[in-house]
PADO-225986 format. One record per residue (C-alpha): residue in three letters; y, x, z negated. Coordinates in steps of 0.25 Angstrom, whole numbers, plus 2048, in hexadecimal, padded with zeros to 3 digits. Example, Ala and Ser with C-alpha at 12.3 -4.5 7.8 and 13.67 -1.06 7.14 Angstrom:
BEGIN
ala7EE8317E1
ser7FC8377E3
This chain:
BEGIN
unk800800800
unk80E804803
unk8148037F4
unk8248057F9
unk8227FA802
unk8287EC7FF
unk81F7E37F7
unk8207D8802
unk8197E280B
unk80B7E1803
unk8007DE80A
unk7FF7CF80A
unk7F07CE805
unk7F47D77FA
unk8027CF7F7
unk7FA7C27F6
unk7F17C97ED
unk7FB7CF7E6
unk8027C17E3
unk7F67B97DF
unk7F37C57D4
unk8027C37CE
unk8017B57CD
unk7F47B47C7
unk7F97B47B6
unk8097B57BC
unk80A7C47BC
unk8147C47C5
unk81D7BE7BA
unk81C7CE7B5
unk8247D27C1
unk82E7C87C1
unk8317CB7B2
unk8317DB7B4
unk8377DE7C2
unk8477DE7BF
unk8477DA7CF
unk8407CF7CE
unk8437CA7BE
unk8527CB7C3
unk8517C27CD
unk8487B77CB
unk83E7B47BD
unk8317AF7BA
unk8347A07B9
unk83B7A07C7
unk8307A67CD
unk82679D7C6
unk82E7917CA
unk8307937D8
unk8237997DC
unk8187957D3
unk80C7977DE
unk8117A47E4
unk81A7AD7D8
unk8167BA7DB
unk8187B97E9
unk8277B57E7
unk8277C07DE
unk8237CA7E6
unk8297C57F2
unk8377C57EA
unk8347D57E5
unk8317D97F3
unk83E7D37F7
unk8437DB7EC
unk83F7E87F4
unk8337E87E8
unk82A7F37F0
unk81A7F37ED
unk81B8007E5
unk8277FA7DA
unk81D7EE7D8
unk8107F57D6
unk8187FE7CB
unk81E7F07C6
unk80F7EB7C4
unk80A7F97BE
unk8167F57B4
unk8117E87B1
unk8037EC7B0
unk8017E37BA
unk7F27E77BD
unk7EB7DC7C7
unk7F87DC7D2
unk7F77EB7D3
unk7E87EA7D6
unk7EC7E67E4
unk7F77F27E7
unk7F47FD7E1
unk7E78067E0
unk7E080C7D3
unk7E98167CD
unk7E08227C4
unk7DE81E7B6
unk7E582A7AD
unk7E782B79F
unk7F782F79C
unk7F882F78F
unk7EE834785
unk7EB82F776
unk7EE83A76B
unk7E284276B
unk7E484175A
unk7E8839750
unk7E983A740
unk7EE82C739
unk7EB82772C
unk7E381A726
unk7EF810724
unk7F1802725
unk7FF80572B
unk7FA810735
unk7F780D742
unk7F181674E
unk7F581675E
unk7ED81D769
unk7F381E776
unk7EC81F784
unk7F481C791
unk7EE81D79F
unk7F38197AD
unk7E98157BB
unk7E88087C0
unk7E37FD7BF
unk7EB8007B2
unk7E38087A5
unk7DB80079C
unk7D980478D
unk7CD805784
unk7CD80D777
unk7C1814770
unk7BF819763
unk7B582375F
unk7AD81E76C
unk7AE80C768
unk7B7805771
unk7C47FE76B
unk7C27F276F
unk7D07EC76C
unk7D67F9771
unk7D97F5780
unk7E87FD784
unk7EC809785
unk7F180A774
unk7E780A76B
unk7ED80675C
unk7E6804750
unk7ED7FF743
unk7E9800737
unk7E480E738
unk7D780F730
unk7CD81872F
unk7C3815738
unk7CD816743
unk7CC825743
unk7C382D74E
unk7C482F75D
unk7CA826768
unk7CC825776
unk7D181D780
unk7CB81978E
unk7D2814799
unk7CD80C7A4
unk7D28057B0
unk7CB7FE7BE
unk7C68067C9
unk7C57FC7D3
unk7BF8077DE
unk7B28087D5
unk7B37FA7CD
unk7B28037BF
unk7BC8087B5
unk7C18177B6
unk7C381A7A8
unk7CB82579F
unk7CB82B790
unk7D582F788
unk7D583A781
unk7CF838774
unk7D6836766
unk7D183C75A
unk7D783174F
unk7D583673F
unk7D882B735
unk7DC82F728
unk7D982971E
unk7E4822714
unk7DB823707
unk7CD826704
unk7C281D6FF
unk7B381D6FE
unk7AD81A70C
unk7B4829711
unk7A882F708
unk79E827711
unk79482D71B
unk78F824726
unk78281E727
unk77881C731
unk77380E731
unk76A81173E
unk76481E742
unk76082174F
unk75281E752
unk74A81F761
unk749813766
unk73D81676E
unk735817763
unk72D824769
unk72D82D773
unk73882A77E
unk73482978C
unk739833794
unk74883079D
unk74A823793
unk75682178D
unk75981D77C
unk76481A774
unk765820764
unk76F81975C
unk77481C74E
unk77C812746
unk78381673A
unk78D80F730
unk79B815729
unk7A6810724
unk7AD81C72C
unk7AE81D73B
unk7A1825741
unk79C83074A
unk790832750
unk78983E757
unk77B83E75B
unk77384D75B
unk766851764
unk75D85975D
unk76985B752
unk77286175D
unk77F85975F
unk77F85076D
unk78D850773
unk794842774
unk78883A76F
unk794834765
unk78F825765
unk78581D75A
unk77C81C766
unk77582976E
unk77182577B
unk76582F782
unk76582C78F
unk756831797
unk752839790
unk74A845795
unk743852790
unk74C85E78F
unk74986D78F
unk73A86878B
unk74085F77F
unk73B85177E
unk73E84D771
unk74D84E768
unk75284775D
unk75F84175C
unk76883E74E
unk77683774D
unk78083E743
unk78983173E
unk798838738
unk7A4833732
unk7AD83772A
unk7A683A71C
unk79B841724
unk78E84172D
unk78083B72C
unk77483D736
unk76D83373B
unk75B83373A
unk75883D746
unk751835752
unk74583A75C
unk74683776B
unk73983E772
unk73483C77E
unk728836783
unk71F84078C
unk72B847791
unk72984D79F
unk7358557A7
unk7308507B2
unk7358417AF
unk74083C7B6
unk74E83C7B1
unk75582D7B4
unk76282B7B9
unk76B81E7B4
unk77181C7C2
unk7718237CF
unk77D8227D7
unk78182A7E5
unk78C82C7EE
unk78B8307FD
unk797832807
unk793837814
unk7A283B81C
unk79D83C82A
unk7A9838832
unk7B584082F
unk7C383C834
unk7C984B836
unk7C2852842
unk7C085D83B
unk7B5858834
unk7A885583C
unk7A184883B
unk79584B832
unk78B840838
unk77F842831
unk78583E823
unk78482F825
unk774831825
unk77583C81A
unk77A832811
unk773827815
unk76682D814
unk76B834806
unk76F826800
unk75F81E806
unk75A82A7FF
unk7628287F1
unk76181A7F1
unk75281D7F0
unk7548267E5
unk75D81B7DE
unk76A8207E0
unk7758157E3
unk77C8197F0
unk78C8197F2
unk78C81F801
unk79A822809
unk79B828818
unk7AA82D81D
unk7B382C810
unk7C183280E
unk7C483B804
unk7C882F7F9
unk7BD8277FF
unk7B48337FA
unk7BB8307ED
unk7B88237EC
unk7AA8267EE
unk7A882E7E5
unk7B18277DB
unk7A881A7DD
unk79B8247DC
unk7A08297CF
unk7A381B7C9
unk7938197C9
unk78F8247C3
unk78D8257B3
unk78482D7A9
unk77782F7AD
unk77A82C7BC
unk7738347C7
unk7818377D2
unk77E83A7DF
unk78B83E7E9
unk7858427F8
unk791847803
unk78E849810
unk79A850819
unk7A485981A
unk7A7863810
unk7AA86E80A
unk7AC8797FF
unk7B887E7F8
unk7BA8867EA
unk7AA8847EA
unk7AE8737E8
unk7A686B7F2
unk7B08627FC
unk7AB856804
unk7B2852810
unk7B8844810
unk7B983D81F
unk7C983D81E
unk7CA84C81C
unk7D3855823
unk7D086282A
unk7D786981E
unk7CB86A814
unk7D5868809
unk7CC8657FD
unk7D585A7F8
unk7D1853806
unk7C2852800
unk7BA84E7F7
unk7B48597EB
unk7A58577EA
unk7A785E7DB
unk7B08537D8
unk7A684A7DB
unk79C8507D2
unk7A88517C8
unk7A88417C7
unk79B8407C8
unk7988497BB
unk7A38417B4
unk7998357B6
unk79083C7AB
unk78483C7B6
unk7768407B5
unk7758467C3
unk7818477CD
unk77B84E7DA
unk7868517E5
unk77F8547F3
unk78A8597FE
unk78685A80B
unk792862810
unk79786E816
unk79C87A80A
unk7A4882813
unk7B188980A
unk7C088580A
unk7C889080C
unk7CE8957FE
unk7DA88C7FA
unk7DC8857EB
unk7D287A7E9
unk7D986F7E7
unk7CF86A7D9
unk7C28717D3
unk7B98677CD
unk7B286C7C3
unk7AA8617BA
unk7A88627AC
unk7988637A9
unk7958607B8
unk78585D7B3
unk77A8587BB
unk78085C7C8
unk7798627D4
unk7828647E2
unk7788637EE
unk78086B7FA
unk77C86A809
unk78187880A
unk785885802
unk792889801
unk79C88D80D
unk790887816
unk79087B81F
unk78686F81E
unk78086A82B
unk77B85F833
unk771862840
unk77485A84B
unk76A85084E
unk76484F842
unk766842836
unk76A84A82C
unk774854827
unk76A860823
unk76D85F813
unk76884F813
unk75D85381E
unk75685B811
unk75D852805
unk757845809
unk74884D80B
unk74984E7FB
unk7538437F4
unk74883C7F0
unk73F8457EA
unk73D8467DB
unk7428527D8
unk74E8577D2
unk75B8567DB
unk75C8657DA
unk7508677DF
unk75085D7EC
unk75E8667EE
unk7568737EF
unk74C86C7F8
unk757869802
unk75E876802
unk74E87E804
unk74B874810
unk75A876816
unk756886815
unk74B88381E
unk75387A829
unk757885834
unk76187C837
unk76A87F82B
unk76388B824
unk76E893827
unk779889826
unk77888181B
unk77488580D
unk771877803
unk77587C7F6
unk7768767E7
unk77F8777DA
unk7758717CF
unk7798707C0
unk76C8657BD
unk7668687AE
unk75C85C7B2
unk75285A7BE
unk75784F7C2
unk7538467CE
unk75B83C7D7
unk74F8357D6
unk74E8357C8
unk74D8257C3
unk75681C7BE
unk7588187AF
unk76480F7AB
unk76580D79B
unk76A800797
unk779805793
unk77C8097A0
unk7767FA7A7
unk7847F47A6
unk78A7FF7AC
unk77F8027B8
unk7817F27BC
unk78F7F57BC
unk78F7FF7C7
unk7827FA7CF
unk78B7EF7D2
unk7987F67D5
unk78E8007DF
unk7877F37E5
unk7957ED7E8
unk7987F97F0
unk78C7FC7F9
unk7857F07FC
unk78A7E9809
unk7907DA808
unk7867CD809
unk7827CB818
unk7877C0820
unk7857B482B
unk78E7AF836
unk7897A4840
unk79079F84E
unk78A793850
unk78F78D85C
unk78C79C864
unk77F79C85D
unk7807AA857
unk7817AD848
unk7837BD842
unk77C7C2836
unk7857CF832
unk77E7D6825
unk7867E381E
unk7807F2818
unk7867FD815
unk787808823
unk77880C823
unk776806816
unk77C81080F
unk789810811
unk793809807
unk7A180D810
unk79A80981E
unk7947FB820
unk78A7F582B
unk78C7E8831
unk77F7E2836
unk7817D783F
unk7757CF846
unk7787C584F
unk7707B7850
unk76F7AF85B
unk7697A185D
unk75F79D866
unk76979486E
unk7707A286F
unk7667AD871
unk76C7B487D
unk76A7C287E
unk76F7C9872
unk7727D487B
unk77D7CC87E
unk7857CB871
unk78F7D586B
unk7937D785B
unk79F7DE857
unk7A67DE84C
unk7B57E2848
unk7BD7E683B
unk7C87DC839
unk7CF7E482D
unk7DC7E482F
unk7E87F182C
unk7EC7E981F
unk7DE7ED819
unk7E07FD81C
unk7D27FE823
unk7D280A82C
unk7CC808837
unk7CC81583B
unk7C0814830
unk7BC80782E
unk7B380483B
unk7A97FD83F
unk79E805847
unk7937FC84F
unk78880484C
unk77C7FC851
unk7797F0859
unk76C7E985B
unk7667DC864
unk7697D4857
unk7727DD84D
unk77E7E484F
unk7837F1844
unk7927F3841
unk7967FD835
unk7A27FD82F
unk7A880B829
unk7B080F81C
unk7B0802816
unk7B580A80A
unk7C4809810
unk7C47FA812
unk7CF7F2808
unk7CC7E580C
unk7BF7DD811
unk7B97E181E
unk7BC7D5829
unk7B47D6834
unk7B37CF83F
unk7A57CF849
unk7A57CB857
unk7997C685F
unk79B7C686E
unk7927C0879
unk7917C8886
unk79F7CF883
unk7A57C1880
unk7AA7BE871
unk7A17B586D
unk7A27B385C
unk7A97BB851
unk7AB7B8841
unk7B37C0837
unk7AD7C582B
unk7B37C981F
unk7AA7D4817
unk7B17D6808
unk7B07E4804
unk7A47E980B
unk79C7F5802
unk7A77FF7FE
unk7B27F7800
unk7B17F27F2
unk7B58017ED
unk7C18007F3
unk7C380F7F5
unk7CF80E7FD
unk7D880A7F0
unk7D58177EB
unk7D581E7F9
């Protein structure tokens, strides 16, 4: 949108839209009373009286007239606060926190003593607010203040606050913590219940009663009562474990380790008076084997093939649309739920990622696939989006160790990054970001080639050569290291390439873990595995299919929808069958289908790459696809065309709402 345009200038399906949102609950009563423009010159009941159906369009009809530009009323609605109008003409704006709570605070137990915490943050949708303390949500703590009065002792300990707003490009929440605040309560005067030590009312027990199968999970509890706030730390074998903070000790398939198949696990319950140890509990497994699978809570992956690039410079890589269709039949198998992209622009590739990342969580196997250009720079991996220039500026592309770095924030089990790009060096010149993550765990890199080396494709054959060996192995039930070094002996052996390409491997895996390995959800993540089965379904299974008849010509067309070689959820096939009636079966050599995108400019659609490709045509069936779907901003309208021996002979227009993709709306962030 152009923000120093007149308001009257809005587009009109976003003006309408814009009036029916302020008239619901009369906020544009807001505006009138704040604006000095508009307050100045006409009020509330004038309004009211002379236009009770349509207000805020009189309103804003008298602002533009008033030189009221789109930019001076999106700021006037940010003031206000006015969240639901906003929706429709600005994009998401990144969740930041601005101003920190004091990390300490001393006060004193005293009926006149009160105690503030402050957290402000800015994004959009606007920040929400929840406040914790010592871990337990407050639940009448909903802004960005938190104030307690009386201060009494069992307000002391640590707080936080996390903020939270819409992401309507994943349908989640991004969320941010504060800076914790250490808060010590002093107390006014002494009395008997400080000499007091907890006491534990229920110790941890096994609830297996026994030995406990291998790759199961359990759930040790400790429950303890003290007139004094409490602080509990579970031990393993008397040693500390780190963060395990809760009443409740969650151990999640559990597995030998270093040849120990039995430990013992205590709860140490504190307050201020002291400490007491809870009854130490045994968890032991039953016939343990190192050879048992490991279980994964969810496996998830992302594919983007970038075959088609719009700068000459870079040549068409054709074999990647059957690299990652074959990669994604052969993870599906594997259990793998599949977001698969061809010919994304550099915030496309964002998106993606951001949309893979939203589904990821601990205990997740993450699988991100690249086919494409690419290359290497300060020993940082760079995959080459389809809009990239012939500069190689790394800002121009997407980081592979940046996906990795989002990935490991996820907490995964397993992230496996497989490149099948060139590696060749950037001449030396300042990188423009190092990523580093932060206990990057349970990671392996798979590269098509070594460094400063080229990865190929062979004329005439299916394949790229890296996916030509991968796919021989994928499913094997090995570790994913292990199928890597399968790939990179067999690729030594292909003269095509021996001399060429060198596969290579960056392993950090302290488990032998499979991508076959079985899934094994526990109850407490259900809620949340429903949650983004059904934001993943919404994205990648194709609309409903449907019916249209022409009785008076005798013909009808069935038309069913897929995503492009049922695999991608950016491209779509249209399959249209034609039927004919027996009082009409001529030669059905003689009929024509076609079909036609009506989307107009006002939508944005570029048609540049937006197209529709016929790519098969049968006796009884005719195949269009539809590319980069991810660009639309509005339903796709489509209008099919049946011709008789080069004669119009029937047509319908179809409206398909928010095909596949579409639903992400990448091109609010784009």
């Amino acid at each position: 949108m152009d923000y120093n345009s007149c308001i009257l200038d809005i587009n009109t399906g976003i003006y309408q839209k814009l009036c029916t949102v302020l008239d619901r609950d009369s906020l544009w009563k807001q505006l009138v009373e704040n604006i000095p423009c508009v307050a100045e010159r006409i009020s509330v009941e004038e309004i009211s009286q002379k236009y009770k159906q349509k207000p805020t369009w009189m309103l804003l009809y008298e602002l533009g007239s008033y030189g009221l530009t789109l930019g001076e009323l999106v700021e006037w609605l940010k003031y206000l606060q006015l969240e639901a109008p906003l929706l429709l003409l600005i994009a998401d704006e990144p969740l930041e926190i601005i101003t920190q709570p004091t990390p300490y605070v001393e006060v004193e137990e005293d009926q006149n003593n009160g105690l503030t915490l402050v957290c402000e943050a800015r994004g959009f949708p606007f920040p929400q607010y929840t406040w914790f303390h010592d871990g337990e949500e407050l639940e009448t703590s909903k802004n960005s203040v938190l104030h307690i009065f009386p201060v009494k002792i069992e307000h002391k300990g640590s707080y936080f606050c996390q903020v939270f707003n819409y992401n309507r490009q994943t349908e989640g929440f991004n969320k941010v913590i504060s800076t914790p605040v250490e808060v010590k309560v002093k107390p006014k005067h002494q009395s008997f219940y400080f000499f007091e030590l907890p006491e534990i009312i229920a110790h941890p027990i096994n609830p297996s009663n026994g030995k406990t199968s291998q790759g199961s999970s359990l759930l040790l509890n400790c429950t303890a009562s003290s007139k004094l706030p409490v602080h509990y730390q579970w031990y393993r074998n008397r040693a500390i474990m780190s963060g395990e903070t809760r009443s409740d000790l969650e151990l999640r398939n559990i597995y030998p380790k270093d040849g120990v198949h039995k430990w013992t696990y205590q709860c140490q319950v504190s307050n201020d008076c002291g400490s007491v140890l809870s009854k130490e509990v045994v968890v032991e497994l039953d016939s343990p084997n190192d050879d048992t699978p490991y279980y994964a809570v969810d496996k998830i992956a992302l594919l983007i093939a970038n075959a088609n690039y719009m700068d000459n410079i870079w040549k068409p890589v054709p074999a990647s649309i059957a690299d990652v269709r074959e990669m994604s039949d052969l993870l599906t198998k594997a259990g793998f739920r599949i977001f698969a992209f061809q010919n994304l622009t550099l915030d496309e590739m964002k998106n993606a990622v951001s949309l893979f990342c939203s589904q990821l969580r601990k205990g997740v196997y993450g699988l991100f696939f690249y086919v494409g250009h690419g290359f290497e720079h300060y020993k940082q991996n760079f995959l080459v989006p389809v809009d990239s220039s012939c500069n190689m500026n790394p800002s121009e592309n997407l980081c592979a160790q940046f996906v990795a770095e989002c990935m490991v924030e996820k907490n995964t089990a397993l992230n496996v990054l497989l490149l099948d790009t060139c590696r060749f060096q950037l001449p030396n010149s300042n990188p423009e970001k190092i990523y580093i993550s932060e206990g990057m765990r349970n990671t392996i890199y798979g590269f098509s080639t070594g460094s400063n080396h080229y990865s190929c494709e062979v004329r005439g054959e299916k394949n790229g050569k890296y996916v030509k060996y991968l796919k021989k192995y994928l499913l094997q039930k090995e570790p994913i290291y292990g199928i890597l070094l399968k790939v990179q002996e067999d690729m030594e052996l292909d003269e095509h390439v021996s001399e060429m390409q060198y596969p290579s491997m960056v392993c950090n895996l302290s488990r032998r873990l499979s991508l076959l390995d079985p899934l094994n959800r526990s109850t407490s993540d259900d809620q949340n595995y429903k949650t983004l089965l059904l934001q993943w379904q919404k994205l990648t299974e194709p609309p409903a299919p449907c019916k249209f008849s022409n009785k008076e010509d005798g013909v009808s067309l069935e038309i069913w929808f897929r995503k492009h070689l049922d695999t991608f959820c950016n491209t779509m096939d249209v399959i249209i069958r034609l039927l004919l009636e027996e009082k009409s079966a001529e030669k059905l050599k003689d009929f024509e289908i076609d079909m036609i995108l009506q989307n107009s400019a006002e939508v944005n659609c570029d048609r540049n790459r937006v197209k529709i490709i016929q790519t098969t045509s049968y006796d009884l069936e005719t195949v269009f696809t539809i590319t980069s779907l991810q660009i639309l901003q509005a339903p796709l309208n489509l209008q099919i065309v049946l011709y008789h021996r080069n004669l119009k002979l029937w047509e319908v227009n179809m409206c398909v709402q928010d095909p596949l993709i579409t639903k992400a709306e990448f091109w609010r962030t784009s």
